[in-house]
FIKEZA-718500 format. One record per residue (C-alpha): residue number from 1; x, y, z; chain. Coordinates in nm, 2 decimals, decimal comma. Layout:
# residues N
+-----+--------+--------+--------+--------+
: num :      u :      v :      w : chaine :
+-----+--------+--------+--------+--------+
: NUM :      X :      Y :      Z :      A :
...
+-----+--------+--------+--------+--------+
# end
This chain:
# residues 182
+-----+--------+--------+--------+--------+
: num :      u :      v :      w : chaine :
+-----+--------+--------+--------+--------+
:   1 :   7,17 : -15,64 : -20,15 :      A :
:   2 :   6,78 : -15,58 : -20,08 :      A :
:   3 :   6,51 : -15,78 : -20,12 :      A :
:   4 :   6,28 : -15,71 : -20,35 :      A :
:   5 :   5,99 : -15,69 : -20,07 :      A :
:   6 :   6,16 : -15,49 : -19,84 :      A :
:   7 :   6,17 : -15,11 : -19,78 :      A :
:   8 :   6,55 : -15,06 : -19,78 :      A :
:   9 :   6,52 : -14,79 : -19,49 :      A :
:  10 :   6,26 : -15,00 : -19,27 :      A :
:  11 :   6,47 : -15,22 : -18,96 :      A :
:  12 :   6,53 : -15,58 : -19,07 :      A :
:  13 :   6,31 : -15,87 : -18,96 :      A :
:  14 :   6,32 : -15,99 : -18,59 :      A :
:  15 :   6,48 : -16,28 : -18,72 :      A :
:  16 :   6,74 : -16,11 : -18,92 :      A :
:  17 :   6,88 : -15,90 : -18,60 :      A :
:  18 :   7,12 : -15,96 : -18,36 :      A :
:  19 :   7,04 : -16,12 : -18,05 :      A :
:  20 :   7,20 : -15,87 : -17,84 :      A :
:  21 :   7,01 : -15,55 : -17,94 :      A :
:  22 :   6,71 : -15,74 : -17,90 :      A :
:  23 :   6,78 : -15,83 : -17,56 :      A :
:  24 :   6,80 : -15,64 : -17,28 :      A :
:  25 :   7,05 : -15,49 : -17,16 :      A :
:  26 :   7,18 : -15,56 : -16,76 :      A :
:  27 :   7,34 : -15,36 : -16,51 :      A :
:  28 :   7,66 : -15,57 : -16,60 :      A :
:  29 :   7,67 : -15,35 : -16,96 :      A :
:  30 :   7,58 : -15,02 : -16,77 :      A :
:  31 :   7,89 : -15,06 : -16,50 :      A :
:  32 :   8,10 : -15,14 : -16,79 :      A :
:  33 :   7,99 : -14,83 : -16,99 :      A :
:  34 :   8,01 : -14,58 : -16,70 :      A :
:  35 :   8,39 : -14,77 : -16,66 :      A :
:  36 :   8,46 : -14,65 : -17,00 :      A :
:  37 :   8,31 : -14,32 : -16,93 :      A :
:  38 :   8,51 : -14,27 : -16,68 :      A :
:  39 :   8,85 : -14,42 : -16,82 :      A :
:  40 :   8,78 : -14,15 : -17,12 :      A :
:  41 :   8,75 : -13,89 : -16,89 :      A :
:  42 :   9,05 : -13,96 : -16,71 :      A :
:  43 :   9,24 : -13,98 : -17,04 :      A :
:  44 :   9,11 : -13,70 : -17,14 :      A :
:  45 :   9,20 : -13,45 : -16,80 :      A :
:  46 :   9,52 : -13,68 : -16,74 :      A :
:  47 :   9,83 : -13,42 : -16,68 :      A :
:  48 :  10,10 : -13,47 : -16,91 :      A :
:  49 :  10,40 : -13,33 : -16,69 :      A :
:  50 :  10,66 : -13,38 : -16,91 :      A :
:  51 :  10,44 : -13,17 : -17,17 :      A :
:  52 :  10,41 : -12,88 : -16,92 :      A :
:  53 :  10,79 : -12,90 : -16,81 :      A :
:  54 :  10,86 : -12,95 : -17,18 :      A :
:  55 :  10,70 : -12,65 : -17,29 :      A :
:  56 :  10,85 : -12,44 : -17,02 :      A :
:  57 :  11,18 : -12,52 : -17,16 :      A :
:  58 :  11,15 : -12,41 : -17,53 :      A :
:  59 :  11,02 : -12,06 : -17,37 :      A :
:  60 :  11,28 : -11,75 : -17,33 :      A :
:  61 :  11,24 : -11,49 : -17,07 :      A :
:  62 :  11,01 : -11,27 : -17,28 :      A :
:  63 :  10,80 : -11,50 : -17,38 :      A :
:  64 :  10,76 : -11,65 : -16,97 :      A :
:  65 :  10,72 : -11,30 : -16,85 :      A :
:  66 :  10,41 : -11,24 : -17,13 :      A :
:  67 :  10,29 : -11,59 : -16,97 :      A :
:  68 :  10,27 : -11,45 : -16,62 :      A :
:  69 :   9,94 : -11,40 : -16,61 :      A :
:  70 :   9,83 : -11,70 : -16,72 :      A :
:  71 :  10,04 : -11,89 : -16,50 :      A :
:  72 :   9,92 : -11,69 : -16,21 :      A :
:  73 :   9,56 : -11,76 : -16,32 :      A :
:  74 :   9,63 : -12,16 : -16,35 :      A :
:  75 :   9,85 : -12,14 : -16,04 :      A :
:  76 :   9,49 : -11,99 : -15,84 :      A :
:  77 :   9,25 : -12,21 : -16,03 :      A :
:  78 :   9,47 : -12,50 : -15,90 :      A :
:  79 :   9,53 : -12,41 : -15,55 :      A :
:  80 :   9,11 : -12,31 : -15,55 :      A :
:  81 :   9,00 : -12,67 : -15,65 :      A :
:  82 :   9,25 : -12,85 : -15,52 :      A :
:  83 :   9,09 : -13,19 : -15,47 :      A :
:  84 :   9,22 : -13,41 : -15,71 :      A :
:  85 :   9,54 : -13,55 : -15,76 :      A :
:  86 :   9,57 : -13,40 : -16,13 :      A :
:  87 :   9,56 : -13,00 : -15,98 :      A :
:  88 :   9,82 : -13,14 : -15,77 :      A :
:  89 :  10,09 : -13,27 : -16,07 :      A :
:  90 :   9,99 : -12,94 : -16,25 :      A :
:  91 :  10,10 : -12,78 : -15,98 :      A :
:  92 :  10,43 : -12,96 : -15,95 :      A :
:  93 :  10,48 : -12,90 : -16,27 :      A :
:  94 :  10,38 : -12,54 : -16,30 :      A :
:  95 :  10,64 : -12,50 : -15,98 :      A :
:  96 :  10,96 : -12,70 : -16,12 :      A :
:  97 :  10,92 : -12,54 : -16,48 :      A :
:  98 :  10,89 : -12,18 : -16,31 :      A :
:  99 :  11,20 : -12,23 : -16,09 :      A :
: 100 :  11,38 : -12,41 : -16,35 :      A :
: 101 :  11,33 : -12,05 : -16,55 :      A :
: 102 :  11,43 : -11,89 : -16,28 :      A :
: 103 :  11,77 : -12,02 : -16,20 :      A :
: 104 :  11,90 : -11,96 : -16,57 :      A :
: 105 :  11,99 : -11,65 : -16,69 :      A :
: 106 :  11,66 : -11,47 : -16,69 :      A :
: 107 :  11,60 : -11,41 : -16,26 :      A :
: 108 :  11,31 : -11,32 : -16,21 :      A :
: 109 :  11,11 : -11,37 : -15,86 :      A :
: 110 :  10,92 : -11,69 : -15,82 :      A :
: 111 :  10,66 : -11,59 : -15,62 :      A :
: 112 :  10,54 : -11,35 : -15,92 :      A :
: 113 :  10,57 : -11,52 : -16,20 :      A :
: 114 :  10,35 : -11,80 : -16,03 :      A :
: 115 :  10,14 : -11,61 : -15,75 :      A :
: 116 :  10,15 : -11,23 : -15,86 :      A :
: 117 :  10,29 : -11,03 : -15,58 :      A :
: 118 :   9,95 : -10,88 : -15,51 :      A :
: 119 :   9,77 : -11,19 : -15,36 :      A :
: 120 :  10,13 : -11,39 : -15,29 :      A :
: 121 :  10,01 : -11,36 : -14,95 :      A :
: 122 :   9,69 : -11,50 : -14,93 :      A :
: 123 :   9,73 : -11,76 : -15,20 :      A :
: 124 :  10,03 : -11,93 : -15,07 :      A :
: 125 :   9,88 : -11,93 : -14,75 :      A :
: 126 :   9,57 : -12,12 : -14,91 :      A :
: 127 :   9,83 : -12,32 : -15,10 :      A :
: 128 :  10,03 : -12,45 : -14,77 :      A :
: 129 :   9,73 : -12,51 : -14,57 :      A :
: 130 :   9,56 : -12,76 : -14,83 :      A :
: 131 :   9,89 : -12,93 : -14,84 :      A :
: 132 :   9,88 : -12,97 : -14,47 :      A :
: 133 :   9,47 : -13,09 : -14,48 :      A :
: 134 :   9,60 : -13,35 : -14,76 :      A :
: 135 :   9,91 : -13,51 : -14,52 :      A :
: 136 :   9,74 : -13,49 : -14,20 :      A :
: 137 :   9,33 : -13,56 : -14,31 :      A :
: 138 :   9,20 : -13,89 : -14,41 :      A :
: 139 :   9,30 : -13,87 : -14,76 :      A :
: 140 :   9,38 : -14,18 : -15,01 :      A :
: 141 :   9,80 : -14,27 : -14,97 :      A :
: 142 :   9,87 : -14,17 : -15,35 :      A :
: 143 :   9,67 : -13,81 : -15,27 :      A :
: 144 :   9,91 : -13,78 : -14,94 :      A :
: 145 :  10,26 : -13,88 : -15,14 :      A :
: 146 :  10,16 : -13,60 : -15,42 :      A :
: 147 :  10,14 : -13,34 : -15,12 :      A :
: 148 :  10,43 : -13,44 : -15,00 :      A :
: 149 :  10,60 : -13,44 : -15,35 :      A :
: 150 :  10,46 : -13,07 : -15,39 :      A :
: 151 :  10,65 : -13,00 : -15,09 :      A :
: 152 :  10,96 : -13,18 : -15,15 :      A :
: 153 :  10,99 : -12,97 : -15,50 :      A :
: 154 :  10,91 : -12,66 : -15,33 :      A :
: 155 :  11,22 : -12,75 : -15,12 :      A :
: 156 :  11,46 : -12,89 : -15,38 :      A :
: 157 :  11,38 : -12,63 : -15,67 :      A :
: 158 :  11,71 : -12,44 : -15,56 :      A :
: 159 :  12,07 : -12,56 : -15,45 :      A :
: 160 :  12,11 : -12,21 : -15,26 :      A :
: 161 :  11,85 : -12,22 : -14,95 :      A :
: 162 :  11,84 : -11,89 : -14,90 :      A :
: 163 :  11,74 : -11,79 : -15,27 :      A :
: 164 :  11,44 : -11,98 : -15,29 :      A :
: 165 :  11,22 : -11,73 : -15,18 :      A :
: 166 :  10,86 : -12,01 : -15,14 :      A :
: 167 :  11,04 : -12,16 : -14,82 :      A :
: 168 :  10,94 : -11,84 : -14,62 :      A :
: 169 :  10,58 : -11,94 : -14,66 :      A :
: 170 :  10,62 : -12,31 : -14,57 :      A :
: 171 :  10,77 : -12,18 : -14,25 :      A :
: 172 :  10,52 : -11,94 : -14,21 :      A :
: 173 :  10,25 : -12,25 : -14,23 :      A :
: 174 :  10,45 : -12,49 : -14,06 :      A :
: 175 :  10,46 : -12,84 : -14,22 :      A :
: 176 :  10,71 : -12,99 : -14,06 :      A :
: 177 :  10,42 : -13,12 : -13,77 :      A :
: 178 :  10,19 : -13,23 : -14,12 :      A :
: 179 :  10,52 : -13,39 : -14,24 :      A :
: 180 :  10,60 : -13,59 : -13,92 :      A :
: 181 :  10,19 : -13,71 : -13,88 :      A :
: 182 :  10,25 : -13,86 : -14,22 :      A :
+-----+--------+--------+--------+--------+
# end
């Protein structure tokens, strides 16, 4: 209801408005709103893993191979900013749902379907090392077990040793040294 002497879109009296828009505001309130900035950033670039994996399940062959690209491109743009621990669970999950592909009944090569033959080279090389900087730098704990957990699912991802065709660049970039410092 307005009052007859009052302009209904003119602010209300001094008297009639809340104490705390009148006041202030400390540095208390701005840590607490770059806290929530950052919490809905988080949120909002959190990797859903099971998603990823998920998705990679309902896929056939056909549909994965018309993915390759893509996967290669996320695969790069991973490895290239790797600095953060969500490019690292991408990763793992980009690597488990590609092998997991792999062993059923459509066999196709790893190392294209997430690298691309053409820069497998290169890129894995890239890949290994940062692993390496992560386990034997001064890096946070969690940042060093997700390193390690990237390596223990290149690892696992195949009963058969001698079919999982990443090992040959771990050995070529040795980590066993980078697993021991840790």
């Amino acid at each position: 209801m307005v009052k007859p002497d009052m302009n209904p879109s003119s602010p209300p009296p001094v008297k009639d408005r809340p104490k705390s828009s009148v006041l202030r505001r400390g540095s208390h309130s701005k840590m607490a709103l770059k806290e929530k900035i950052v919490q809905i950033y988080e949120a909002f670039f959190r990797v859903n893993v099971s998603f990823i994996e998920n998705e990679f399940e309902k896929l056939n062959g056909e549909q994965l191979a018309a993915l390759k690209e893509t996967i290669n491109f996320l695969f790069y743009k991973c490895v290239e900013t790797m600095k953060e621990d969500h490019h690292i669970r991408t990763l793992c999950a980009l690597i488990r749902g590609v092998f997991k592909k792999s062993i059923g009944e459509y066999g196709f090569d790893v190392i294209n379907m997430l690298v691309g033959f053409d820069g497998a080279d290169s890129q894995m090389q890239v890949f290994v090392e940062q692993l390496n900087r992560f386990l034997t730098g001064d890096f946070p704990a969690p940042l060093k077990d997700l390193a390690l957990r990237v390596i223990l699912v290149l690892v696992t991802a195949t009963d058969n040793v001698s079919q999982n065709t990443v090992l040959e660049y771990l050995m070529l970039n040795s980590v066993f040294e980078s697993i021991i410092q840790y």
